[in-house]
C-alpha positions, 0 to 999 in steps of 0.5 A: 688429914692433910699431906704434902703432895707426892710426886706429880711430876708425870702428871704436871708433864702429861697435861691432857686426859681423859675423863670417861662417864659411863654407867646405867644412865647412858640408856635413858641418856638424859644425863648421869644425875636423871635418877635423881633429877626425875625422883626415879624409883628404884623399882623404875630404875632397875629396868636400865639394870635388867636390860644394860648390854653394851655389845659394842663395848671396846676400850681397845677402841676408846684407849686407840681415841684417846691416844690419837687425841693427845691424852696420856691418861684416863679416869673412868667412872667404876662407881658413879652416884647411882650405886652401880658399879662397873666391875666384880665388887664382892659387896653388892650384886649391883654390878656389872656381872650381875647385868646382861653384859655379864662381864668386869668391864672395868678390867677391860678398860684397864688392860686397853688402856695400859697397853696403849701406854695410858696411865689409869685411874678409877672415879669413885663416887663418894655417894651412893643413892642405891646404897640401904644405908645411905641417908636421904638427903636434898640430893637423893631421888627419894628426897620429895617422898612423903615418908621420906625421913621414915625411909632414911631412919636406920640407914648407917653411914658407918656401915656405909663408910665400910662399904666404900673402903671394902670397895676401894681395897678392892680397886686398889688391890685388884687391877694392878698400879692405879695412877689416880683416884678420883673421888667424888664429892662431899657437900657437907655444908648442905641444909634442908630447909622447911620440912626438910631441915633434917636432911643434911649434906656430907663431908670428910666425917661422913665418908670417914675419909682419913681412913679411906684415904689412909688405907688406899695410901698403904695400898698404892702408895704412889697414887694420886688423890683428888681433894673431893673427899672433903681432905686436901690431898694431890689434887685440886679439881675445878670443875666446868669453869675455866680459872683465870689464874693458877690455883693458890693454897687458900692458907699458904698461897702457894701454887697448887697442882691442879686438873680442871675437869670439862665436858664437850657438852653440858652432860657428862653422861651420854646425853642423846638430845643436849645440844651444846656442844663446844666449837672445835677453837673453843676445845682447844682454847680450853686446853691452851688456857689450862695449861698456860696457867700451869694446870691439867685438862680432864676432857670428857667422854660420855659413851653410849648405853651400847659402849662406843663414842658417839659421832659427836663425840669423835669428832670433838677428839679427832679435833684434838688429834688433828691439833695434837698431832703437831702442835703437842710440844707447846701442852708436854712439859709446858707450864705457865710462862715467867712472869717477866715474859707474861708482861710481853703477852699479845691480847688475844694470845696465850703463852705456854713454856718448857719447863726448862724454860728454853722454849716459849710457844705463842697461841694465837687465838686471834691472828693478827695481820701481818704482824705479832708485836711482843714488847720486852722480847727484844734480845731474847729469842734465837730463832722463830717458826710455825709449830705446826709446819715448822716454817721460819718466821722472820722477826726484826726487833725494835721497830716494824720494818714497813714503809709506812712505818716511821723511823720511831723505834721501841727499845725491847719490842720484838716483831714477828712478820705473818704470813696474811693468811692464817695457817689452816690450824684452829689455834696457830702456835709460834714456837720461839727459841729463847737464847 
């Protein structure tokens, strides 16, 4: 099933939001995959179940954050790949309800973040390692199992694929507009070797996509859908890289609508012990880069088992509301610059544009001194300021007017003076008008 995107145009335009991860795992807090990364039985893992009780669970809070950060859309984890599920389902008791926290948390977080203003979307994972009719497979916690094949013997993924599009209808039906869905992943090129050589991954066949996608399309008929369910949909999502250019259709070539998904760490889960976390130029550099090669950024946020963003957490999105907060017109409506302007780019810099193509905004990842040399500009800019502070930035064209400087000019060369001491902003933009 292949379609002609629908109408992204507010997703193009948002540019920034947030990705939330968060489920049973948050309390061993050793990322979202420790069920499968320690062959963790069930028996072992349904003490997370028994004892899940985020007290300190406020999405009023979450939403207020990632507003304050500059992201103008969500995506929450309702079904992460350990089966568990965030709201009332009414086809498994392995639910939110059924825990001490005894409530439909996903439904809080729908109501919190439509009334800041957020669009919302639901992560739903296309596999399901609680599910008794999904097979063992090289990604399963039962994979090393002695009788492992025996145990999978049975299991139906048809009656699986049912499973989902009864939860998905749910989704879809029951919590008002849904902006986005967000499913995750097919790996159907994936053998077993060795003793394992029956164990096999899981495509578009297997999740029976057409139908899932077919029936979320007649439910929400303006949502849009990633293209992990192994079909292309509105979506394409890389994920922990940064593209070095916009992501073409592998038929046609075409630009494709993109959302790269990062974390600010390496787990996307709470994870209470990894360490590397990213520096506040390298989170911003992410989101300038992203977006001057005309995608979207999915930042991360994994909470705690109790239901708030940790320190670190906070802090790496307060790095963006201080950045956001005055620089947010160079990422809004911004897209990939021309391609004659991208000649004129600056190393070390990165060009965002309007998309009406009346402003160009320099990112300066590296502050040069005393000047900024734009070959090619010459003629088109009108005006010229810091974007944070909405200072003048004065500019000669041709040459730099130095005294040291000979008489030599360069037809088409724009020169902006800088001040010598690089404003306290961890990425300065130069916002430029263009005649």
């Amino acid at each position: 099933m292949r379609r002609t995107p629908g109408d992204t145009a507010w997703f193009r335009s948002a540019r920034f939001g947030m990705f939330i991860h968060w489920g049973l795992y948050a309390m061993p807090a050793r990322h979202e995959w420790v069920k499968t990364n320690e062959r963790i039985s069930e028996a072992d893992y349904d003490r997370y179940f028994r004892h899940f009780d985020p007290d300190l669970y406020d999405p009023r809070d979450w939403a207020r954050q990632a507003k304050a950060a500059g992201m103008r859309y969500a995506v929450l984890t309702a079904k992460h790949h350990e089966g568990f599920c965030l709201w009332d389902t009414q086809y498994t008791d392995y639910k939110s309800t059924h825990t001490p926290a005894g409530r439909d948390l996903l439904r809080e977080y729908v109501e919190a973040f439509r009334a800041e203003g957020l669009r919302v979307g639901f992560y739903y994972s296309l596999i399901d390692w609680h599910h008794p009719d999904f097979p063992i497979d090289m990604l399963h916690p039962r994979r090393d199992d002695p009788d492992a094949r025996r145990l999978s013997e049975g299991r139906d993924m048809r009656r699986y694929a049912q499973y989902m599009r009864d939860q998905v209808r749910e989704l879809l039906t029951n919590y008002g507009k849904i902006d986005i869905l967000w499913f995750d992943f097919s790996y159907g090129e994936r053998r077993g070797e060795g003793k394992d050589a029956w164990m096999r991954g899981k495509g578009a066949a297997d999740w029976e996509a057409d139908a899932l996608i077919s029936l979320a399309r007649s439910l929400q008929p303006e949502i849009l859908i990633d293209n992990r369910a192994d079909v292309e949909q509105d979506l394409w999502t890389p994920e922990q890289y940064q593209p070095l250019e916009w992501l073409r259709h592998p038929e046609t070539g075409e630009y494709v609508t993109w959302e790269a998904c990062q974390t600010f760490s390496g787990s996307w889960g709470y994870h209470r012990d990894e360490s590397s976390w990213k520096s506040p130029e390298m989170l911003i550099r992410m989101l300038v880069n992203t977006v001057a090669l005309g995608g979207n950024l999915l930042m991360n946020v994994g909470p705690t088992a109790r239901g708030y963003f940790d320190r670190r957490a906070e802090a790496a999105l307060r790095v963006y509301a201080d950045w956001m907060r005055y620089n947010a017109r160079s990422i809004y409506g911004c897209t990939m610059a021309e391609p004659e302007l991208l000649n004129c780019l600056p190393a070390d810099c990165r060009f965002t544009q309007s998309e009406d193509g009346t402003r160009l905004y320099l990112h300066l990842f590296a502050y040069p001194y005393a000047h900024v040399q734009l070959p090619g500009l010459a003629g088109k800019v009108e005006y010229a300021q810091f974007l944070h502070d909405g200072s003048e930035l004065r500019f000669t064209e041709g040459h730099v007017e130095h005294f040291s400087v000979g008489a030599a000019r360069q037809d088409g060369l724009l020169v902006i003076e800088l001040p010598p001491v690089k404003p306290d902003v961890p990425v300065p933009v130069i916002e430029l008008f263009l005649k």
